[in-house]
N, C-alpha and C positions, 0 to 999 in steps of 0.2 A: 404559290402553287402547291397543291396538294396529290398526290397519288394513293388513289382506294384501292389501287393489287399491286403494290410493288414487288412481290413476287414474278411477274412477268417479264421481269427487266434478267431474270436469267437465260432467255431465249435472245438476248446478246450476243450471248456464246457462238449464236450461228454464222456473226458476220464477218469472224477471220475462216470460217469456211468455204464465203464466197471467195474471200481473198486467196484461198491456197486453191481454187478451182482453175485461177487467172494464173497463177502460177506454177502449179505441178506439170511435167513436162508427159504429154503420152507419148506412145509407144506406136512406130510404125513399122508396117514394113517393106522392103526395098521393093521397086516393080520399073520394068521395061516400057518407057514410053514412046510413044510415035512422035510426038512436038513437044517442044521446048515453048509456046506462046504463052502460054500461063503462068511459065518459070518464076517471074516477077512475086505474082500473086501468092502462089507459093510457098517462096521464100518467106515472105510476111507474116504467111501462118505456122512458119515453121519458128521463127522468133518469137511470136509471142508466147507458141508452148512451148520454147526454150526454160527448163527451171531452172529455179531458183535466180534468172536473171534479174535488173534492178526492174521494179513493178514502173510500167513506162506510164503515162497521162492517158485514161479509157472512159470516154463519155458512159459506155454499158456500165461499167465497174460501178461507176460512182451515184449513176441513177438506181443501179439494184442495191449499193450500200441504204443509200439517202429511204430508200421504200422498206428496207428488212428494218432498218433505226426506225422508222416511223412507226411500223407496223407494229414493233413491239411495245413503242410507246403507248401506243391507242390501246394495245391488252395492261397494261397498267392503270387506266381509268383516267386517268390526270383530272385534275378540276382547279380552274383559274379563279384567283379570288378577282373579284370587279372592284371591289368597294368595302371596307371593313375586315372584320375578322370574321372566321370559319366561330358558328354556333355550338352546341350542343343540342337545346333545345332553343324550338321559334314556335312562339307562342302568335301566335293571328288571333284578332279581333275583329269581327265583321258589326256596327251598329243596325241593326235591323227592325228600326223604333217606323213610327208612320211619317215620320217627316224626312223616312229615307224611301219612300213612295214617290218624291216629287220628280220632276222630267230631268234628264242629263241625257243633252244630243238626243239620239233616237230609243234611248235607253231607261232609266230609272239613276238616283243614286245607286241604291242598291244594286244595282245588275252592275254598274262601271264599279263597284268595293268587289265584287264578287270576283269578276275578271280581273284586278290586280290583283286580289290575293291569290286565285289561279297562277297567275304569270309566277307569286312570289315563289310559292307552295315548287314548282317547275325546274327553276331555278336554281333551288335548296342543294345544298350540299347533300349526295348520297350517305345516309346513314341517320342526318339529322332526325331527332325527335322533335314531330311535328303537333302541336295542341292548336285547337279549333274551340273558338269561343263566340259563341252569338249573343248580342248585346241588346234584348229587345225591354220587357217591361222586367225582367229579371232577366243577368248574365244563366246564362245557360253551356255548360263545358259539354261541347257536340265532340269533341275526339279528342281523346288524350293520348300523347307521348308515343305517336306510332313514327315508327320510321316507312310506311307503306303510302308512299306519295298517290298512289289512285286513289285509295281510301278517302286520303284526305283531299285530294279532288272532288270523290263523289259526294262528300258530308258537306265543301262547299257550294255546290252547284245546288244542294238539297234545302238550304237556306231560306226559309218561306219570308215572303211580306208577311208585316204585322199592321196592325190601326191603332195598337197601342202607344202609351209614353215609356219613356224609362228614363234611368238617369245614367250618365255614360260614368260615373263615378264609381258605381257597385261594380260594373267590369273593370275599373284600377284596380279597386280593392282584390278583387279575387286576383289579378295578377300581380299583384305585390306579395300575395298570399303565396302564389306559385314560385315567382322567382325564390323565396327561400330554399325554397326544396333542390332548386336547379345548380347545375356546375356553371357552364357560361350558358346565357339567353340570351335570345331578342324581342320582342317584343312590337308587331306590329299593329297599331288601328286604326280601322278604316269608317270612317266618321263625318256626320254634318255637323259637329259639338264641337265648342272649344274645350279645352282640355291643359290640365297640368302634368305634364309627367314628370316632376321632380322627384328622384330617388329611384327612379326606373331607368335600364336599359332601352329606350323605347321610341318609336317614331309615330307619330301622327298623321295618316296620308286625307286630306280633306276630300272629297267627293259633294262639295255646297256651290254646286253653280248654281247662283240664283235664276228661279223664274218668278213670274210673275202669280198671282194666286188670290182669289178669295175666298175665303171661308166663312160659311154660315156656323155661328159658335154657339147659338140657343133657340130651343124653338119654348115656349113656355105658355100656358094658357090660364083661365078662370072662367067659369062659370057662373051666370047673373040670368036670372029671367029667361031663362031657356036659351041662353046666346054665348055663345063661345067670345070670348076677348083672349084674342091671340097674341104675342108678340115674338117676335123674331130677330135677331142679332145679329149679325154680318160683317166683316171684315176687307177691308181692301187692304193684303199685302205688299201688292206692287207700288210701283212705280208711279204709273198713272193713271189719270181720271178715268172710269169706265163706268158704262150705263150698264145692268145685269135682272134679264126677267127674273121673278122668284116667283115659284108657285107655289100654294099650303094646299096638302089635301087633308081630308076628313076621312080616313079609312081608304079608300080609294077614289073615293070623287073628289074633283076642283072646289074646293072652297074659295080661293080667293088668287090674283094674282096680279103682282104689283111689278113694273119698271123702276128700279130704284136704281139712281148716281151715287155713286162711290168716290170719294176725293182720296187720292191716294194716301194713304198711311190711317184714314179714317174708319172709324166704326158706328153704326147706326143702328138704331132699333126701327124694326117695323110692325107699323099695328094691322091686326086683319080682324075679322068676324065672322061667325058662320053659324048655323044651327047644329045644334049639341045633340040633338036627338039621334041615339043608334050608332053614334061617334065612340070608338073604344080607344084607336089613336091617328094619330096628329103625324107628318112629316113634310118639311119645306124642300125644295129642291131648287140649283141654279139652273136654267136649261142650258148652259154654255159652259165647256169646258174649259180645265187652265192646267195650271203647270202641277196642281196635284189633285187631282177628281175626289178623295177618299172624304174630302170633307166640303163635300157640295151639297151633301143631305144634311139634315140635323131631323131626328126623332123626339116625341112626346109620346106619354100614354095618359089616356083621360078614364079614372076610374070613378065609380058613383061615388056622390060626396056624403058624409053623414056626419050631423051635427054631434059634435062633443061636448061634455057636459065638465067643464072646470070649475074647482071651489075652490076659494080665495082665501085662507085664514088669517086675516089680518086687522089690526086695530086703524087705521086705512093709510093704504099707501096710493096714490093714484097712476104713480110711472107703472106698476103692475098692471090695474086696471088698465088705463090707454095702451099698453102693448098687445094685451090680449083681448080688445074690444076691436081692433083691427085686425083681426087676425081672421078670415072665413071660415066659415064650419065650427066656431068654438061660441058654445053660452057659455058665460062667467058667471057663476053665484056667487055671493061673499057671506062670509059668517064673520064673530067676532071669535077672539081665541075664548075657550071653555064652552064654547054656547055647543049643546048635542046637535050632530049630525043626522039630517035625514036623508034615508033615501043615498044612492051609489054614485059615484061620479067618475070620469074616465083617469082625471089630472085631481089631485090631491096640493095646494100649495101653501106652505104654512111659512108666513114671515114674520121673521121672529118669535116663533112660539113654537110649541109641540104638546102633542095630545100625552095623555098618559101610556097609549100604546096607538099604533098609525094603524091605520085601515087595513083590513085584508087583501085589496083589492082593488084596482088600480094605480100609478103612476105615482110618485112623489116627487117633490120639491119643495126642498126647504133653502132659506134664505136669510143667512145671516142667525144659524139654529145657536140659543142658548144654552143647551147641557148635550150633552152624549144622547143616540139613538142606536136602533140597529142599525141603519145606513150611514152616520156620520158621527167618528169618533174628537171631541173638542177637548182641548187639551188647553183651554186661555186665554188669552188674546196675546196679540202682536202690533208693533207698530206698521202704518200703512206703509204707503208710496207708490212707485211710479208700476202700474198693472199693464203685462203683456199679453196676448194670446200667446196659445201655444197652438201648433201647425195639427189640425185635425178636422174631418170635416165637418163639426159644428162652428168653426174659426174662418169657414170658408167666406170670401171678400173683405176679412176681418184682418187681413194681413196688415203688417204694421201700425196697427190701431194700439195707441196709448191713454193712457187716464189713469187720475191718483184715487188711492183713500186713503182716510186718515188712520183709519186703523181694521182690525179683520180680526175670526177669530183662529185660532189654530188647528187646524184638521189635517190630522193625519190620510194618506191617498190610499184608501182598500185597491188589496189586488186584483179587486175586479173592475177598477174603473180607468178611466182616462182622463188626462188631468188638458182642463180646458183653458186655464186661467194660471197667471203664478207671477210674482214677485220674487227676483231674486233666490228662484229654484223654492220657495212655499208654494204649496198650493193654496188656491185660491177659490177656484172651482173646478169643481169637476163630473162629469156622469159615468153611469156604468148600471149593467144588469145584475140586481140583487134578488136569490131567490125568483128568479121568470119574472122579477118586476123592474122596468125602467127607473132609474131616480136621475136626481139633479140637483149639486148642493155648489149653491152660492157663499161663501165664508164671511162675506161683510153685508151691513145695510147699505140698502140705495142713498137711504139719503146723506149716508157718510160717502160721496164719492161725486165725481161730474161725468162717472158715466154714462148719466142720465142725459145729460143734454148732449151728447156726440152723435153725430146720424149713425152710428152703427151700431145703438141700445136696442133700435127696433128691429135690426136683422137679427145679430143676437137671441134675442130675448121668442124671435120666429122662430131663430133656429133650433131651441132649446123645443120650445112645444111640438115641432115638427118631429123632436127625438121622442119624444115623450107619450104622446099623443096619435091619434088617427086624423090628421087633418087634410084636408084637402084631399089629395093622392094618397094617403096612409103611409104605409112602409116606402122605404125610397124606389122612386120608378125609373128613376133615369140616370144611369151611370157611364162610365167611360169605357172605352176599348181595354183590355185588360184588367181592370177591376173586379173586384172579388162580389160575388152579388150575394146577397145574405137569405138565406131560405129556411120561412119560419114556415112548416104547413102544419095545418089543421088537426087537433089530437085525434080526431077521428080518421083519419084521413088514412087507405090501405095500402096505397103507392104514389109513389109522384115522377113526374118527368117533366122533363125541360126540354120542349121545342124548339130551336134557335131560327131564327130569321129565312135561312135558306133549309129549312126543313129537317135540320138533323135532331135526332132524339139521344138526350142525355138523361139516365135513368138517374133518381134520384133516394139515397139507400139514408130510411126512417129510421136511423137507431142515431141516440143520444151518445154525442155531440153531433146535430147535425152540419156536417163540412160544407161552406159556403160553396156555391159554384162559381169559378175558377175559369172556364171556358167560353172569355169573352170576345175573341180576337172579333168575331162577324159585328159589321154594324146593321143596326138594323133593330125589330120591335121583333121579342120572344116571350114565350106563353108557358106560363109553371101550371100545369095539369093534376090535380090531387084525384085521386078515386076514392068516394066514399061509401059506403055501405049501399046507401039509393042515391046514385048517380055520381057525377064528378062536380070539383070546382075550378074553376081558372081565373086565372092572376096574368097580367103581360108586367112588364117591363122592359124599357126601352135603352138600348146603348148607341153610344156617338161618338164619335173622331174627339180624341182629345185635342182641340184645334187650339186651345188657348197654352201649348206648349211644343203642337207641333206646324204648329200650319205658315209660323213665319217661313218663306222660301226665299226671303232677297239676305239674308244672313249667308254671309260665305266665310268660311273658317282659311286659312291656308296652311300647308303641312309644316310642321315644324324641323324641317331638313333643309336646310336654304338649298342643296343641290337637287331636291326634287322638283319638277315645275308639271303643271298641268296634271297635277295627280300620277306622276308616273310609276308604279311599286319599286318599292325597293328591292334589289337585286343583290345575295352573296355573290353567285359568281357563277357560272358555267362549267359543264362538262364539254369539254372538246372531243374525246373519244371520234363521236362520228365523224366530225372535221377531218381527224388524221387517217383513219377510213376512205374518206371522199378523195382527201389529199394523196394516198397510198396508190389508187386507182388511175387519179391525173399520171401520176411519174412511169407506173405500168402503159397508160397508152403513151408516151414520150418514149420510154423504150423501145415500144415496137416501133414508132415510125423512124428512128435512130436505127434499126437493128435492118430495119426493111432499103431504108436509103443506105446503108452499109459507112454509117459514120464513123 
């Protein structure tokens, strides 16, 4: 037990006051009576103001002592500890990612994390330094080190839903970051994620009652002969078997609309068709809700296509050629190394070779380059082996993909690139923008490797022309909830803004470096607006529920406090004050009916 005013406990002093009240004898005076009937009565109150007699047994006495002790106890503060020790500072973590959207009771996760951390915040020891940390696609510190319990009330109630991802790892980090600074912590999180806390003071309160859920994870299209060829992707995370309408519209009309069964744990693609004419974007819908709505839509944008114009420079390789002869939208030419170039090309790709000085103008990629260039400094060769991806999103479905070569050559990583490729911390490949121009540098020959035959040479080798190149869609159209969207506009171009889905206008400021926009939480299709001289141009891009990390909902975590059950927050301890308030008032009405019945 803890006292916040022990200063109070000197109004002690009053309660041998009561006691010499019981005991000081008054003063009467003598008087002529007619009867003697009351004499008895009398006499009884003449003994008890008898002073300084022995203090006899007095229900009044002991009920006014028991309420003046109380009384001054409740002005002391008192505060009971429940469970643990008294903090300094209690740091709260609320995860606020999209798969804390899903259903709990009549509630959300998120709305049941918010309300414990309420109860915790309540609870807290008077004076405690309270920090507020929201855990959505980046930790974000909402209040720091206030001891002003509304405050931090109202900063948690103020805790919005998100549709993004995150990783509940960057919120350890920033509080393992804080607990340095601290004298004693605690450290609560409130989470659908499993979680390490070793090396923290820290509790984990789970808030993952599974529901049930499917999610639509891709809507994806191509164009052929005036005809949309659609596909769609879809998930059943439940439980069990369920039949679920899907619709596709085209802009706002029904293009297509299919019954499809679902085996529970299964994923299926759906194909659809529709005419492409006057089509800008694409979105599928489930008509049936479930335990988390935010990812029952899935968005596409469909921009004009225009054919690219790629040149090959090589003595011949064919795994080059067959990647990019399936590729839509790209002519491939080939020349031989030294033969003069005609004529401008989008993609520039020289294997094995290099010109005496590279094009002005367009894209490069070099592949397996023999000497130094301005975009790729070689320094050798190297012995091969076993080649990994590295996590970026040209590596995307590329996860855990392996394959050797026998040997590579050495290049050093400019720091303007990103290294895509790597052995043993070498890089291997990598791209990046040199000079306002895309590149892409492979460090070994194909034919030194079995990359070639892996099914994931032809994703790859897409993903790379996708970077590089205007194909299909051009610049990327379809991103995730929280994702940084990249905005190249137009050199002529005299302002720009960014539309969002449900109509907000985010002005977009033309000075070099242009800052990505940042402002993805809305799902939905948004529209970048350029103004130019005679007239404007528009661009959409389309964002989606990160469903392929948030939309499992039968994952239940449990807290890491074997004495907590059913997510109940963890509790320091209480203030009693009003208790001994409420309790002070019960003993005042006992006195009077004591004082009234004349006990």
């Amino acid at each position: 037990m803890k006292l916040f005013a022990p200063w109070a406990l000197w109004f002690l002093g009053a309660i041998p006051i009561i006691i010499m009240m019981y005991i000081l004898k008054q003063k009467f005076e003598e008087r002529e009576i007619s009867s003697v009937y009351l004499w008895q009565q009398v006499l009884k109150d003449i003994e008890v103001n008898t002073p300084w007699q022995k203090l006899k047994k007095n229900l009044l006495l002991l009920l006014q002592l028991l309420a003046a002790f109380l009384l001054v106890f409740a002005l002391a503060d008192p505060f009971v500890n429940l469970r643990g020790s008294d903090y300094a500072n209690l740091i709260v973590v609320i995860d606020n990612t999209g798969s804390m959207n899903a259903a709990y009771n009549q509630s959300t996760r998120l709305g049941k994390a918010k309300d414990l951390a309420e109860a915790l915040v309540k609870n807290s020891a008077t004076g405690t330094q309270i920090t507020l940390i929201s855990a959505g696609s980046h930790p974000k510190v909402e209040l720091a080190n206030t001891t002003d319990k509304l405050e931090a009330l109202r900063k948690i109630k103020a805790i919005e839903t998100s549709n993004s991802g995150g990783n509940i790892n960057d919120a350890i980090s920033m509080v393992k970051a804080m607990s340095k600074l601290a004298t004693t912590y605690k450290a609560v999180f409130y989470t659908d994620r499993a979680m390490n806390l070793e090396g923290l003071n820290a509790e984990a309160i789970a808030v993952a009652m599974p529901v049930d859920n499917i999610s639509l994870d891709m809507l994806t299209h191509t164009i052929k002969d005036g005809k949309l060829k659609l596909l769609t992707r879809a998930t059943n995370h439940g439980s069990a078997d369920v039949i679920r309408e899907i619709t596709v519209y085209g802009n706002d009309k029904v293009l297509d609309i299919k019954n499809v069964e679902l085996k529970a744990g299964e994923t299926i693609n759906i194909l659809s068709e529709g005419e492409s004419k006057d089509i800008s974007y694409l979105y599928a819908e489930l008509s049936e809700s479930d335990g988390l709505i935010n990812d029952n839509t899935v968005f596409d944008v469909v921009k004009p296509s225009k054919l690219q114009k790629v040149l090959l420079i090589s003595q011949s390789n064919l795994f080059i050629e067959k990647a990019f002869k399936v590729i839509d939208n790209v002519e491939l030419y080939k020349s031989n190394p030294g033969d003069e170039i005609q004529g401008e090309y989008d993609l520039y790709i020289y294997d094995g070779t290099l010109p005496a000085s590279l094009p002005k103008k367009g894209s490069i990629m070099l592949i397996n380059p023999p000497s130094n260039s301005e975009v790729a400094e070689v320094n050798g060769e190297l012995e091969g082996g076993t080649v990994r991806a590295v996590q970026h999103n040209l590596t995307k479905y590329l996860e855990g993909t392996s394959f050797q070569v026998s040997k590579l050559k050495n290049i050093e990583l400019p720091y303007y690139a990103d290294q895509i490729l790597e052995i043993d911390g070498n890089t291997v490949a990598y791209v990046g923008q040199f000079k306002e121009r895309r590149t892409a540098i492979i460090a070994f020959d194909l034919h030194n490797s079995d990359f070639v035959l892996t099914p994931e040479y032809p994703i790859f080798m897409h993903n790379i022309a996708g970077y590089l190149i205007n194909i299909s869609a051009g610049e990327k159209s379809v991103y995730q909830s929280g994702e940084a969207v990249t905005v190249n506009p137009v050199p002529d171009a005299k302002s720009a803004y960014i539309e969002s889905s449900e109509g907000k206008h985010y002005d977009v400021e033309l000075k070099y470096p242009i800052l990505p926009f940042e402002d993805t939480e809305e799902i939905g299709v948004y529209k970048l607006v350029q103004k130019l001289e005679n007239g404007e141009v528009e661009a959409m891009f389309a964002v989606n529920f990160p469903s392929d990390t948030e939309s499992n909902t039968r994952e239940q975590q449990t807290s890491q406090n074997a004495e907590i059950e059913n997510g109940k927050a963890f509790i320091t301890g209480r203030r009693i004050a009003t208790w001994l308030i409420a309790l002070v008032l019960l003993i005042a009405a006992v006195e009077w009916v004591v004082y009234i019945r004349g006990y």
